[in-house]
C-alpha positions as CSV (number, residue, x, y, z in Angstrom):
1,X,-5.8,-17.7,-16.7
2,X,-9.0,-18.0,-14.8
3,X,-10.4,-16.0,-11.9
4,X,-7.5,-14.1,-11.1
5,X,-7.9,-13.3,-6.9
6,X,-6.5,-9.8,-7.4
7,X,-8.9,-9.5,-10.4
8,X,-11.6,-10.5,-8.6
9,X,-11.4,-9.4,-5.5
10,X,-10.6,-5.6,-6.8
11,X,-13.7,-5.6,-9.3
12,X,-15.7,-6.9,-6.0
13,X,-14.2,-3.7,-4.2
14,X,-15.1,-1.1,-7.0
15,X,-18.5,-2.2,-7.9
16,X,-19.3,-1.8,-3.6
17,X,-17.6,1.3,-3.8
18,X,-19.3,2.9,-6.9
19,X,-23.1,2.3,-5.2
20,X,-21.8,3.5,-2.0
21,X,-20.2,6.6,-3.7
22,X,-24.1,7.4,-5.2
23,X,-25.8,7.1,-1.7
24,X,-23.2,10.3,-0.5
25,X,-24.7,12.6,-3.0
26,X,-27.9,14.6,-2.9
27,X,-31.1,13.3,-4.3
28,X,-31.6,15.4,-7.0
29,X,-27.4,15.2,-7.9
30,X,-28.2,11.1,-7.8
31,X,-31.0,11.4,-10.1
32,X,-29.4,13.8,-12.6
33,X,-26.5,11.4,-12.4
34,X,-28.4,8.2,-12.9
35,X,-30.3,9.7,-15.8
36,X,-27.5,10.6,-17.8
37,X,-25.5,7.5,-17.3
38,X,-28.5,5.9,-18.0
39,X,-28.1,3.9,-14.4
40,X,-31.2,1.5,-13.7
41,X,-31.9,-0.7,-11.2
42,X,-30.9,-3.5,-12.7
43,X,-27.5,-2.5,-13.0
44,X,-27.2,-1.3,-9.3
45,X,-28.8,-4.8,-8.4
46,X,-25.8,-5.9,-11.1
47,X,-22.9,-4.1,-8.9
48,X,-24.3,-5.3,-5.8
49,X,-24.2,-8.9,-6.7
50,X,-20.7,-8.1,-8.2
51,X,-19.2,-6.9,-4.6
52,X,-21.0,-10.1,-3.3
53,X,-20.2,-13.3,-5.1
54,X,-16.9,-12.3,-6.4
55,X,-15.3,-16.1,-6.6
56,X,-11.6,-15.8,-4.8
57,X,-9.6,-19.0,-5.2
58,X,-8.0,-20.1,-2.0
59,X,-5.4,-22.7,-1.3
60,X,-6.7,-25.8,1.1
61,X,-4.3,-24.4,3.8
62,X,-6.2,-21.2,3.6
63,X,-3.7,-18.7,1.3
64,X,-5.3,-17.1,-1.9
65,X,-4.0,-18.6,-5.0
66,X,-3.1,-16.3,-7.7
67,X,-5.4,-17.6,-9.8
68,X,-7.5,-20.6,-10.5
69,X,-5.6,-23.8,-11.0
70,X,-2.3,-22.2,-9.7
71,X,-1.7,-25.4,-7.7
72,X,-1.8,-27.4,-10.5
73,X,1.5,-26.0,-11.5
74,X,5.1,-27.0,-10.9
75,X,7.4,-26.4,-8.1
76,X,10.4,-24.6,-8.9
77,X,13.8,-25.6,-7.1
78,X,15.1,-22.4,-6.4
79,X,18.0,-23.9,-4.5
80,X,19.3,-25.5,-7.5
81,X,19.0,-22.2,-9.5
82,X,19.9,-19.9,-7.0
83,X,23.4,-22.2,-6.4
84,X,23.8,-22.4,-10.3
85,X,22.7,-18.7,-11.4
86,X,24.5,-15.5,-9.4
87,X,21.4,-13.3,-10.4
88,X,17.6,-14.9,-10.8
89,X,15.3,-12.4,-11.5
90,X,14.5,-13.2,-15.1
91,X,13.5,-16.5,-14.2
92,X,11.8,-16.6,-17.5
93,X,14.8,-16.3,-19.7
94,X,16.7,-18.8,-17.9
95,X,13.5,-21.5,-18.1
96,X,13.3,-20.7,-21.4
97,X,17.0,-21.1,-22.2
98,X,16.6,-24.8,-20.9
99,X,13.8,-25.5,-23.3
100,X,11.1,-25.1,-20.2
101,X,7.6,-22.9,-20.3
102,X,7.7,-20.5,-17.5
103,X,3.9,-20.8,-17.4
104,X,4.1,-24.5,-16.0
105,X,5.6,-23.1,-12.8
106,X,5.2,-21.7,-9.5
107,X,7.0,-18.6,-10.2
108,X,5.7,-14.5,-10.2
109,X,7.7,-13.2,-13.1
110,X,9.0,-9.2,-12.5
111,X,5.6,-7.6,-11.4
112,X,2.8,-10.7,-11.5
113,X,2.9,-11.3,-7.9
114,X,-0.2,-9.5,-7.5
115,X,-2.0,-11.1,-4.9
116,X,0.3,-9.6,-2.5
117,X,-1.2,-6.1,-4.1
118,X,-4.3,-6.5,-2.2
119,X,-2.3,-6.5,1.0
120,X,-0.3,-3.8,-0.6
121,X,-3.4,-1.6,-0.9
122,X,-5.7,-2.9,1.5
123,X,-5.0,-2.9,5.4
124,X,-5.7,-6.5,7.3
125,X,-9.3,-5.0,8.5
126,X,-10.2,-3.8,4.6
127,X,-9.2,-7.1,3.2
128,X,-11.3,-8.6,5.7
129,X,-14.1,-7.0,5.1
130,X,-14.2,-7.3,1.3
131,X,-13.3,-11.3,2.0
132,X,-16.3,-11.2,4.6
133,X,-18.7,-9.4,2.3
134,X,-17.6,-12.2,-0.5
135,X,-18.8,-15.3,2.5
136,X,-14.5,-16.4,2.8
137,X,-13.8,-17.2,5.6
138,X,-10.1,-16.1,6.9
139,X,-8.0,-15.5,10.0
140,X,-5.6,-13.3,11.2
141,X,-3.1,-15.4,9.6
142,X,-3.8,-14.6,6.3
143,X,-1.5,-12.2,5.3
144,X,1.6,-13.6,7.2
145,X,0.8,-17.0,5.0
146,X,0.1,-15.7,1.6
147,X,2.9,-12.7,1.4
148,X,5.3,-15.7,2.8
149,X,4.1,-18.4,0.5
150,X,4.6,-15.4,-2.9
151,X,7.2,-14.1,-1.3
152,X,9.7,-17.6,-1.8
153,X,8.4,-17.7,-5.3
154,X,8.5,-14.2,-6.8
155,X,12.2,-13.7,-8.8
156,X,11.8,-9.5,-7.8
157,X,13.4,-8.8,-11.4
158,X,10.9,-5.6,-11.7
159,X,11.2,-2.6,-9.6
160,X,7.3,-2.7,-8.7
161,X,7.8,-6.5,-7.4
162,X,10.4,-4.5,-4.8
163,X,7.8,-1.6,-4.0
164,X,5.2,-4.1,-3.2
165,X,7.0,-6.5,-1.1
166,X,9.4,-3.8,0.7
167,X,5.8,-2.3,1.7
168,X,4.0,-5.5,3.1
169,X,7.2,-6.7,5.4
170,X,7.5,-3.5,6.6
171,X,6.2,-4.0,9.6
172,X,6.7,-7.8,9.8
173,X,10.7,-8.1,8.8
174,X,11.8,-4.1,8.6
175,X,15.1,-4.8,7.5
176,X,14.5,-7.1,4.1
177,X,11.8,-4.8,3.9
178,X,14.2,-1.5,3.7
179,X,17.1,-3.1,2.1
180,X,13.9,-3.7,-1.1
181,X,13.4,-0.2,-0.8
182,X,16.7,0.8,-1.2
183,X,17.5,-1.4,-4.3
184,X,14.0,0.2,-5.5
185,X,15.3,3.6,-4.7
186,X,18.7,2.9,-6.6
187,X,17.4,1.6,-9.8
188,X,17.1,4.3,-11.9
189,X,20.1,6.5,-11.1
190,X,22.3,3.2,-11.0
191,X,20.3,1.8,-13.6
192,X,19.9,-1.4,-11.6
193,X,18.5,-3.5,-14.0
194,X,21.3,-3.3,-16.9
195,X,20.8,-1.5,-19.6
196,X,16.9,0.1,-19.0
197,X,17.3,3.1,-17.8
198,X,18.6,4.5,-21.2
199,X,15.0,4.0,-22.5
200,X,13.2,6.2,-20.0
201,X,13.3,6.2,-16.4
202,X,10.8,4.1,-14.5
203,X,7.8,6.3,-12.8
204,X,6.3,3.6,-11.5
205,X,8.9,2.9,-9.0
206,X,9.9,6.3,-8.3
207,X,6.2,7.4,-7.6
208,X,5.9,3.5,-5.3
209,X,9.5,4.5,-3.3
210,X,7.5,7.9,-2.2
211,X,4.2,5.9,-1.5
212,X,6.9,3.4,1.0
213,X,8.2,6.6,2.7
214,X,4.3,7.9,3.0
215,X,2.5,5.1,4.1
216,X,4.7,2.1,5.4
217,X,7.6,4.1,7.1
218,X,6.0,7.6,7.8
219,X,2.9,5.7,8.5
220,X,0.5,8.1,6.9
221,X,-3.2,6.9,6.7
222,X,-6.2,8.8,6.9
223,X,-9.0,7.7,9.0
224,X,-13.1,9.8,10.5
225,X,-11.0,12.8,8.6
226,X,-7.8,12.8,10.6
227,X,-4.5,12.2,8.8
228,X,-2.4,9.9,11.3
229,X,0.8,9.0,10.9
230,X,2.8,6.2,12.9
231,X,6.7,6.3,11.9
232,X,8.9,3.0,12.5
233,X,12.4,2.3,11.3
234,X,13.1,6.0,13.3
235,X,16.7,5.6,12.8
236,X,16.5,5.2,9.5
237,X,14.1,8.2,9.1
238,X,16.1,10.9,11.3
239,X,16.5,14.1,9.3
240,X,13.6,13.0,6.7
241,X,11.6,15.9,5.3
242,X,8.8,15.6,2.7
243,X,5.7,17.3,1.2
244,X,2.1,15.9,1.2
245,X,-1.2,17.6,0.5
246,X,-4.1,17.0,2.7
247,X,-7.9,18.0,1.6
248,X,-6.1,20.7,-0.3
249,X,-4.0,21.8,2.2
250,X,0.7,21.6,1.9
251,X,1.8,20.3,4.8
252,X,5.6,19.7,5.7
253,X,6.4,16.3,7.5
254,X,9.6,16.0,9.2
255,X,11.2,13.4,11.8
256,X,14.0,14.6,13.9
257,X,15.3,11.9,16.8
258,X,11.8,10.9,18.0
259,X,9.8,13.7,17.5
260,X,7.8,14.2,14.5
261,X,6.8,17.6,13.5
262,X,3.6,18.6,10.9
263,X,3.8,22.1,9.6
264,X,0.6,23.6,7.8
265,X,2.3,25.8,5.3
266,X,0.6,28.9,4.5
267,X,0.9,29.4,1.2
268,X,-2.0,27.3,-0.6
269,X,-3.6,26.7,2.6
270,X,-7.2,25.6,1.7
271,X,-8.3,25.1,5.4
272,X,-7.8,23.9,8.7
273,X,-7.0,20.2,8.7
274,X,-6.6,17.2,11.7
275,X,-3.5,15.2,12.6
276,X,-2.4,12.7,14.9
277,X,-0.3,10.0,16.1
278,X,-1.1,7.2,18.5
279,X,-4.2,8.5,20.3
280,X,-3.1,12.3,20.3
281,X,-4.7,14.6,17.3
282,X,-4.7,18.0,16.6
283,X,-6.1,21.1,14.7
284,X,-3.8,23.2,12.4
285,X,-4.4,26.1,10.6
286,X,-2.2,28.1,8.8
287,X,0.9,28.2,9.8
288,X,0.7,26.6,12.5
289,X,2.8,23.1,13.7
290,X,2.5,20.3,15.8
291,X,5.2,18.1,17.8
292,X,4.2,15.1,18.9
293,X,6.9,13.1,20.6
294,X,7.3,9.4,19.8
295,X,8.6,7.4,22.7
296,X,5.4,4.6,22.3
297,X,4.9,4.9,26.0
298,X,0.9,5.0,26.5
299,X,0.6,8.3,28.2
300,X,3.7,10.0,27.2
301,X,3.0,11.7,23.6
302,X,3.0,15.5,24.2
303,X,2.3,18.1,21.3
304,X,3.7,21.6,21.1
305,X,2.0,24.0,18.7
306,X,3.2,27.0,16.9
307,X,1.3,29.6,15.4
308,X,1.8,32.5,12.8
309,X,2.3,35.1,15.6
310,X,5.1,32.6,17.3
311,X,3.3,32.4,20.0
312,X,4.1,28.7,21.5
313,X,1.5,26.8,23.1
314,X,2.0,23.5,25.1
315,X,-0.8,20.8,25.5
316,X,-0.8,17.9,27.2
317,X,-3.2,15.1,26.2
318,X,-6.0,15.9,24.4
């Protein structure tokens, strides 16, 4: 396999981000740091050229292949298999039981659909950059085209190829996107995939179902220092609880009806931390909470807090 996209274009991201990491620390902590790693110029002039000219193969109707020379491969007629076979995630087995080579199709066996990992872990805006640092160009169209295109040919036999897609269609088809999530959810306590789960449970999926409830549905993200968080699927969330850290600091998350509430819990509080939703953010210190309503009407998101004493305080706005 040559020049893998997600490969690529994740090497391209770590060798930006390593020189970028040395220009936050002090002079003298850069030096001391260069001079024991041995760090010359030429190497830094080596990463640089890395996060530049990165080659990401690309489709002529503009979605990234998985590698180069995917297209030379064979279409797989999933209709025939689907209407022949009840279950089709080990597409590899059944190929193989018919004398074919998996290899000569169009087909992301259990985890390999990576290229949908870069929209996985990168937001539309931070693939974009990386693609416009690289001189690709792309279009807002991207993602719908390449998670569609991987999405008809990935069998989803491993629970990671579950985590992945559940999290990129959550926000464009919520309900394939939860029902994934669920399956994901399910597979080690109903042992999902047959037989597995006697061999040791699967930490992968159970740490990527937490990382769906975080990110996708909760809608954690962390932007200028301010942990935001922008729930959908509320009906399906009502009555959720869950624990996160933030710069040290145990918060409690909950979602009650269309309010969310973030609690600062005192124990192992490590200092005063930011959080928002929509356009609203606020300061918390130790024991203190915030309420921010969740209607989506621009305007209408109002935050109570509550502090140690009890005392409750109401602002509107910022």
């Amino acid at each position: 396999m040559r020049n893998n996209a997600y490969t690529n274009v994740m090497a391209a991201w770590i060798a930006d981000t390593a020189g970028r990491l040395l220009t936050l620390l002090p002079a003298t902590r850069r030096a001391a740091l260069r001079a024991r790693l041995g760090l010359g110029e030429d190497e830094l002039r080596r990463w640089d050229e890395m996060s530049r000219r990165m080659y990401v193969p690309f489709h002529p109707n503009g979605i990234i292949s998985q590698f180069e020379g995917y297209l030379d491969l064979e279409e797989l007629d999933w209709e025939r298999y689907h209407a022949a076979h009840s279950k089709t995630g080990r597409m590899d087995r059944i190929l193989r039981a018919e004398g074919e080579d998996p290899n000569q199709f169009k087909v992301a066996k259990q985890e390999q659909a990576d290229v949908v990992m870069l929209f996985f872990l990168f937001s539309d805006g931070e693939l974009g950059a990386l693609l416009d640092r690289l001189g690709y160009a792309h279009d807002p169209e991207l993602s719908r085209r390449t998670i569609d295109y991987y999405d008809r040919r990935t069998s989803h036999d491993s629970t990671l190829s579950l985590v992945t897609h559940a999290g990129v269609l959550a926000a464009r088809d919520p309900k394939i996107s939860w029902d994934r999530f669920m399956v994901a959810l399910e597979s080690d306590f109903g042992d999902v995939q047959g037989g597995t789960t006697s061999e040791g449970i699967h930490m992968g999926v159970m740490s990527g179902t937490l990382d769906l409830l975080q990110r996708y549905y909760v809608g954690g993200d962390v932007r200028h220092g301010v942990l935001y968080f922008a729930p959908t699927l509320l009906d399906r969330l009502d009555g959720l609880v869950l624990s996160m850290q933030f710069r040290g600091t145990p918060l409690k998350v909950s979602i009650a009806g269309d309010e969310l509430t973030v609690f600062a819990l005192p124990e192992g509080f490590r200092g005063g931390v930011r959080v928002g939703v929509g356009g609203e953010v606020r300061a918390l210190e130790a024991g203190e909470s915030c309420v921010f309503a969740l209607s989506g009407e621009p305007g209408a998101t109002k935050t109570s807090r509550v502090n140690h004493t009890g005392r409750i305080r109401h602002d509107d706005g910022l």
